[in-house]
N, C-alpha and C positions, 0 to 999 in steps of 0.2 A: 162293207163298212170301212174297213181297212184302206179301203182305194183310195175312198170317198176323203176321210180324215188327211190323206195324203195329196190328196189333191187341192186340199181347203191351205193344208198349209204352203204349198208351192203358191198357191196365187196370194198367200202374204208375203211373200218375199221380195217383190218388188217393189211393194208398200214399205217395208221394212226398212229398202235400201236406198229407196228413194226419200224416205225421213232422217238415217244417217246422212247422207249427201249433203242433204240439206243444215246440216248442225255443221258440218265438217265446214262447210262453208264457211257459215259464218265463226268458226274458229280460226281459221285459213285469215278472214278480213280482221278479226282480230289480231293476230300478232303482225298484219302488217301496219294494222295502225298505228300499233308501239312502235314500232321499228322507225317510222315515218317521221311521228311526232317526238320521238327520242333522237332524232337523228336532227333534229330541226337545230337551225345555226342558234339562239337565243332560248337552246331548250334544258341550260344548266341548272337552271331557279326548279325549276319544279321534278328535273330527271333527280335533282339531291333528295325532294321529297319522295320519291318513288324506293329512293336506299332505306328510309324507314316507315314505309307504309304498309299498315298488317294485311291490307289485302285490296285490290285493284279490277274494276267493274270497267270494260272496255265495250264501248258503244260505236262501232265501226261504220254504224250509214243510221243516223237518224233525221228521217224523211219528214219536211215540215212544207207544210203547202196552206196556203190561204185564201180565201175569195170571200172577207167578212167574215167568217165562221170558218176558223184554222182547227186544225191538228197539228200535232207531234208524235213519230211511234220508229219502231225498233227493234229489233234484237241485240239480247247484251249479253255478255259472258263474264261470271263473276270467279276470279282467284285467289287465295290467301295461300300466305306464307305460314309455315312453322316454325318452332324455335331455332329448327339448325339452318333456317334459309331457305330450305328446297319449297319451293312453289306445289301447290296445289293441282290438280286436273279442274276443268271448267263446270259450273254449274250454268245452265243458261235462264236466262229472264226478258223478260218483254216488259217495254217502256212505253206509255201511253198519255198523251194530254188531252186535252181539246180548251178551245177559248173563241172567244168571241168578241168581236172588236173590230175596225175600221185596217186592214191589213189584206193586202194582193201584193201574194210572191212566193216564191220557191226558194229551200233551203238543202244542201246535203251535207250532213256534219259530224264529224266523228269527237266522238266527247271518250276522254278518261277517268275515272274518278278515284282519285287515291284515298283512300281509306284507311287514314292513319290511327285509328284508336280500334280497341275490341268494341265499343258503345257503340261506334260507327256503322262495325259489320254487324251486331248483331243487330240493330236497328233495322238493316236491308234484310240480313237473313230471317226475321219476324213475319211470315207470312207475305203481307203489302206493305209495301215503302211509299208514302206520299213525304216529296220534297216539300221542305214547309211549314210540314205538319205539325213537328215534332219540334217543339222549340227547346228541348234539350239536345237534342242533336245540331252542331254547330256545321254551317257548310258556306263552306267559300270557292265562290268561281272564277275564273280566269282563263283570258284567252290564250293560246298559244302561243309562242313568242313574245310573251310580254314578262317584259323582267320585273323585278320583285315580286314572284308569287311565293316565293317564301315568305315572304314578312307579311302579305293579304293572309297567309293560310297561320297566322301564327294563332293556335287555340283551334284551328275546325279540326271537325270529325271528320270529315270529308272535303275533299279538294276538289273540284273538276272542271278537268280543263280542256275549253272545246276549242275547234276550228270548223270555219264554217266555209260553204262556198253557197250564193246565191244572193239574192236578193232581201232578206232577213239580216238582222244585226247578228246572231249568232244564236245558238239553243236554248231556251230558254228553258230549266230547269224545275221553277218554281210551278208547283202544284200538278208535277207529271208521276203517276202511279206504276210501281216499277213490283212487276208480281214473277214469280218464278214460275219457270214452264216444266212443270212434272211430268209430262206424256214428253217434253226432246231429252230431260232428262232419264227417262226408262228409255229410251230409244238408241239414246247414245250406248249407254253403259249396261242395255238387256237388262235392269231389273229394274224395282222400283227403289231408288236411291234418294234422300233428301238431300235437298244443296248444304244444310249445315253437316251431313255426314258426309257428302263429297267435299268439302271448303275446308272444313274442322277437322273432321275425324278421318280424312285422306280414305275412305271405305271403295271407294270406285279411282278406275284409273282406263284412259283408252288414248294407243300409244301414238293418235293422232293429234293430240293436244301436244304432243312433247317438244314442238316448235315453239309452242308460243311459251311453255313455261322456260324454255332455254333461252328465250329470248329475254322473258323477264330478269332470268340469271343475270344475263349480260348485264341488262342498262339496274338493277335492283338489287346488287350484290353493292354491302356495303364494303 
Protein backbone atom coordinates (compact mmCIF):
# COMPACT_ATOMS: atom_id res chain seq x y z
CA UNK A 1 0.00 0.00 0.00
CA UNK A 2 2.92 2.01 1.02
CA UNK A 3 4.61 1.49 -2.41
CA UNK A 4 1.58 2.04 -4.24
CA UNK A 5 0.86 5.76 -2.49
CA UNK A 6 4.58 6.35 -3.31
CA UNK A 7 4.46 5.72 -6.51
CA UNK A 8 1.08 7.77 -7.16
CA UNK A 9 2.92 10.64 -5.85
CA UNK A 10 6.29 10.43 -7.92
CA UNK A 11 4.04 10.38 -11.05
CA UNK A 12 2.60 13.87 -9.72
CA UNK A 13 5.59 15.40 -9.86
CA UNK A 14 6.02 16.19 -13.21
CA UNK A 15 2.62 17.40 -13.43
CA UNK A 16 3.42 19.54 -10.54
CA UNK A 17 6.57 20.90 -12.37
CA UNK A 18 5.37 21.19 -15.41
CA UNK A 19 2.49 23.65 -13.98
CA UNK A 20 5.14 25.78 -12.08
CA UNK A 21 7.14 26.07 -15.30
CA UNK A 22 4.37 27.19 -16.82
CA UNK A 23 3.48 30.28 -14.27
CA UNK A 24 7.26 30.90 -13.99
CA UNK A 25 6.94 31.79 -17.50
CA UNK A 26 4.52 33.77 -17.75
CA UNK A 27 5.98 35.81 -14.78
CA UNK A 28 9.49 35.82 -16.48
CA UNK A 29 7.17 37.68 -19.83
CA UNK A 30 5.92 39.60 -17.28
CA UNK A 31 8.61 41.66 -15.86
CA UNK A 32 9.99 41.89 -19.24
CA UNK A 33 7.22 43.72 -20.37
CA UNK A 34 7.65 46.39 -17.78
CA UNK A 35 11.11 46.57 -18.35
CA UNK A 36 10.39 47.15 -22.17
CA UNK A 37 7.43 49.28 -21.94
CA UNK A 38 9.06 51.45 -19.11
CA UNK A 39 12.21 51.64 -20.96
CA UNK A 40 10.25 53.06 -23.96
CA UNK A 41 11.78 56.57 -25.37
CA UNK A 42 8.09 58.54 -24.68
CA UNK A 43 7.32 56.30 -21.58
CA UNK A 44 7.44 59.42 -18.96
CA UNK A 45 3.59 60.26 -19.00
CA UNK A 46 2.38 57.01 -17.77
CA UNK A 47 5.95 55.43 -15.97
CA UNK A 48 4.85 58.93 -13.46
CA UNK A 49 1.47 57.09 -13.18
CA UNK A 50 2.95 53.76 -12.25
CA UNK A 51 5.02 55.99 -9.05
CA UNK A 52 1.42 56.11 -7.72
CA UNK A 53 -0.54 53.22 -8.61
CA UNK A 54 -1.97 50.79 -5.83
CA UNK A 55 -1.44 48.06 -7.85
CA UNK A 56 -0.50 46.91 -11.59
CA UNK A 57 -1.99 43.74 -13.79
CA UNK A 58 0.64 42.92 -16.65
CA UNK A 59 -0.60 41.21 -19.64
CA UNK A 60 2.50 40.05 -21.65
CA UNK A 61 1.06 38.16 -24.99
CA UNK A 62 -2.53 38.72 -25.53
CA UNK A 63 -3.46 36.84 -28.56
CA UNK A 64 -6.31 38.29 -30.81
CA UNK A 65 -6.98 36.54 -34.06
CA UNK A 66 -10.13 37.06 -36.30
CA UNK A 67 -11.84 35.53 -39.51
CA UNK A 68 -15.44 37.44 -38.82
CA UNK A 69 -15.88 35.79 -35.48
CA UNK A 70 -12.65 37.08 -33.35
CA UNK A 71 -11.30 36.52 -29.91
CA UNK A 72 -9.09 37.91 -27.38
CA UNK A 73 -7.31 35.79 -24.51
CA UNK A 74 -4.25 35.58 -22.13
CA UNK A 75 -2.58 35.26 -19.19
CA UNK A 76 -2.10 38.18 -16.63
CA UNK A 77 -0.38 38.48 -13.47
CA UNK A 78 -1.85 40.90 -10.88
CA UNK A 79 0.48 43.10 -8.19
CA UNK A 80 -0.05 45.61 -5.41
CA UNK A 81 1.93 47.68 -3.55
CA UNK A 82 1.68 48.34 0.37
CA UNK A 83 2.00 51.23 2.47
CA UNK A 84 5.91 51.14 2.68
CA UNK A 85 6.23 50.54 -1.11
CA UNK A 86 7.39 46.88 -1.38
CA UNK A 87 5.59 45.20 -4.06
CA UNK A 88 3.47 42.25 -3.68
CA UNK A 89 4.16 38.38 -5.15
CA UNK A 90 1.81 37.74 -8.33
CA UNK A 91 -1.54 36.43 -8.29
CA UNK A 92 -2.37 35.24 -11.87
CA UNK A 93 -5.65 35.61 -14.02
CA UNK A 94 -6.85 34.81 -17.44
CA UNK A 95 -8.40 37.42 -19.93
CA UNK A 96 -11.04 36.43 -22.25
CA UNK A 97 -13.36 38.14 -25.14
CA UNK A 98 -14.97 37.06 -28.20
CA UNK A 99 -16.90 39.44 -30.79
CA UNK A 100 -18.21 39.26 -33.90
CA UNK A 101 -18.00 41.51 -36.65
CA UNK A 102 -16.54 42.12 -40.15
CA UNK A 103 -12.60 41.71 -39.03
CA UNK A 104 -9.43 39.25 -40.59
CA UNK A 105 -6.26 39.69 -38.79
CA UNK A 106 -3.62 38.78 -36.20
CA UNK A 107 -2.64 40.65 -33.13
CA UNK A 108 0.22 40.19 -30.29
CA UNK A 109 -0.04 42.76 -27.44
CA UNK A 110 1.22 43.32 -24.30
CA UNK A 111 -1.22 45.66 -22.24
CA UNK A 112 -0.46 47.13 -18.58
CA UNK A 113 -2.91 48.27 -16.46
CA UNK A 114 -2.29 50.61 -13.69
CA UNK A 115 -4.53 50.44 -11.04
CA UNK A 116 -4.53 53.60 -9.24
CA UNK A 117 -7.25 53.59 -6.73
CA UNK A 118 -8.34 50.57 -3.97
CA UNK A 119 -12.05 50.70 -6.08
CA UNK A 120 -10.05 49.75 -8.81
CA UNK A 121 -8.34 46.71 -7.39
CA UNK A 122 -11.02 45.54 -5.50
CA UNK A 123 -13.30 45.71 -8.66
CA UNK A 124 -10.67 43.08 -10.31
CA UNK A 125 -10.07 41.32 -7.21
CA UNK A 126 -14.13 40.55 -6.88
CA UNK A 127 -14.37 37.26 -8.31
CA UNK A 128 -14.88 38.36 -12.39
CA UNK A 129 -13.94 41.60 -13.78
CA UNK A 130 -15.91 42.58 -17.14
CA UNK A 131 -14.39 45.92 -18.62
CA UNK A 132 -17.32 47.92 -19.12
CA UNK A 133 -19.39 46.57 -16.95
CA UNK A 134 -19.07 48.42 -14.06
CA UNK A 135 -19.86 52.08 -14.78
CA UNK A 136 -18.52 53.04 -11.56
CA UNK A 137 -15.20 51.89 -12.12
CA UNK A 138 -13.64 54.55 -14.40
CA UNK A 139 -10.90 53.08 -17.09
CA UNK A 140 -8.82 54.96 -19.58
CA UNK A 141 -6.70 53.44 -22.21
CA UNK A 142 -3.80 54.50 -24.03
CA UNK A 143 -1.23 53.52 -26.28
CA UNK A 144 2.32 53.32 -25.59
CA UNK A 145 4.33 55.99 -26.42
CA UNK A 146 1.70 58.45 -26.67
CA UNK A 147 2.14 61.51 -24.49
CA UNK A 148 -0.32 62.83 -22.38
CA UNK A 149 -1.70 59.76 -20.70
CA UNK A 150 -1.56 61.46 -17.73
CA UNK A 151 -4.09 64.12 -18.35
CA UNK A 152 -6.42 60.91 -20.49
CA UNK A 153 -6.04 59.11 -17.11
CA UNK A 154 -6.90 62.17 -14.86
CA UNK A 155 -9.98 60.51 -12.54
CA UNK A 156 -9.76 56.57 -13.94
CA UNK A 157 -9.59 53.61 -11.66
CA UNK A 158 -7.56 52.00 -14.14
CA UNK A 159 -5.12 53.03 -16.70
CA UNK A 160 -4.12 50.61 -19.63
CA UNK A 161 -1.68 50.89 -21.71
CA UNK A 162 -1.24 48.56 -24.66
CA UNK A 163 1.16 48.08 -27.50
CA UNK A 164 0.37 46.14 -30.19
CA UNK A 165 2.01 44.26 -33.21
CA UNK A 166 -0.09 42.98 -36.03
CA UNK A 167 -2.78 43.67 -38.13
CA UNK A 168 -5.48 45.04 -35.51
CA UNK A 169 -5.61 48.66 -34.22
CA UNK A 170 -4.59 47.66 -30.82
CA UNK A 171 -6.44 45.55 -27.72
CA UNK A 172 -9.41 46.03 -27.28
CA UNK A 173 -10.42 46.08 -23.64
CA UNK A 174 -13.92 46.63 -23.66
CA UNK A 175 -16.28 43.71 -22.55
CA UNK A 176 -13.19 41.14 -22.00
CA UNK A 177 -13.74 39.05 -18.77
CA UNK A 178 -10.70 38.87 -16.52
CA UNK A 179 -11.30 35.75 -13.84
CA UNK A 180 -8.49 34.66 -11.50
CA UNK A 181 -6.79 31.29 -11.89
CA UNK A 182 -7.07 29.36 -8.55
CA UNK A 183 -5.45 25.79 -9.56
CA UNK A 184 -1.91 28.32 -11.03
CA UNK A 185 -2.40 30.01 -7.99
CA UNK A 186 -2.27 26.68 -5.60
CA UNK A 187 0.40 25.53 -7.88
CA UNK A 188 2.65 28.34 -7.62
CA UNK A 189 2.63 28.95 -3.87
CA UNK A 190 1.64 24.80 -2.96
CA UNK A 191 -1.59 25.78 -1.16
CA UNK A 192 -4.72 27.12 -1.74
CA UNK A 193 -4.21 31.04 -1.57
CA UNK A 194 -6.75 33.85 -2.68
CA UNK A 195 -5.25 36.66 -4.86
CA UNK A 196 -6.75 39.17 -2.34
CA UNK A 197 -4.63 37.31 0.32
CA UNK A 198 -1.53 36.99 -1.95
CA UNK A 199 -2.13 40.99 -3.43
CA UNK A 200 -3.43 42.46 0.03
CA UNK A 201 -2.61 40.59 2.77
CA UNK A 202 1.13 39.55 1.20
CA UNK A 203 0.08 35.50 2.78
CA UNK A 204 2.18 33.77 0.02
CA UNK A 205 5.44 34.70 -1.42
CA UNK A 206 7.66 32.51 -4.21
CA UNK A 207 11.30 33.84 -4.67
CA UNK A 208 10.77 33.54 -8.42
CA UNK A 209 8.63 36.54 -8.74
CA UNK A 210 11.45 38.59 -7.02
CA UNK A 211 12.36 39.92 -10.45
CA UNK A 212 9.51 41.35 -11.47
CA UNK A 213 8.68 43.01 -7.98
CA UNK A 214 12.33 44.55 -8.26
CA UNK A 215 11.78 45.66 -11.32
CA UNK A 216 8.54 47.33 -10.30
CA UNK A 217 10.83 49.03 -7.43
CA UNK A 218 12.94 50.37 -10.02
CA UNK A 219 10.53 52.15 -12.50
CA UNK A 220 7.40 52.49 -9.17
CA UNK A 221 9.48 53.80 -6.45
CA UNK A 222 8.26 57.37 -5.93
Amino acid sequence: MIRFVLAALLALLPLAAQAQTEQQTLVDRSTLSVQEMMNEENSKDYSGLLKRARAVMVCPRLFRAGLIVGGEGGGCVLVARDGGGSWSSPAFFGMGTGSVGFQIGVSDSQVIMLIMTDKGLNAVLDSQFKFGADAQVAIATVGAGVEGATTAAVGADIVAVSRSRGLFAGAALEGSLMSARSEWNRAYYGRDVSPRQIVVGMEAHNPGADPLRQVLMQFGTP
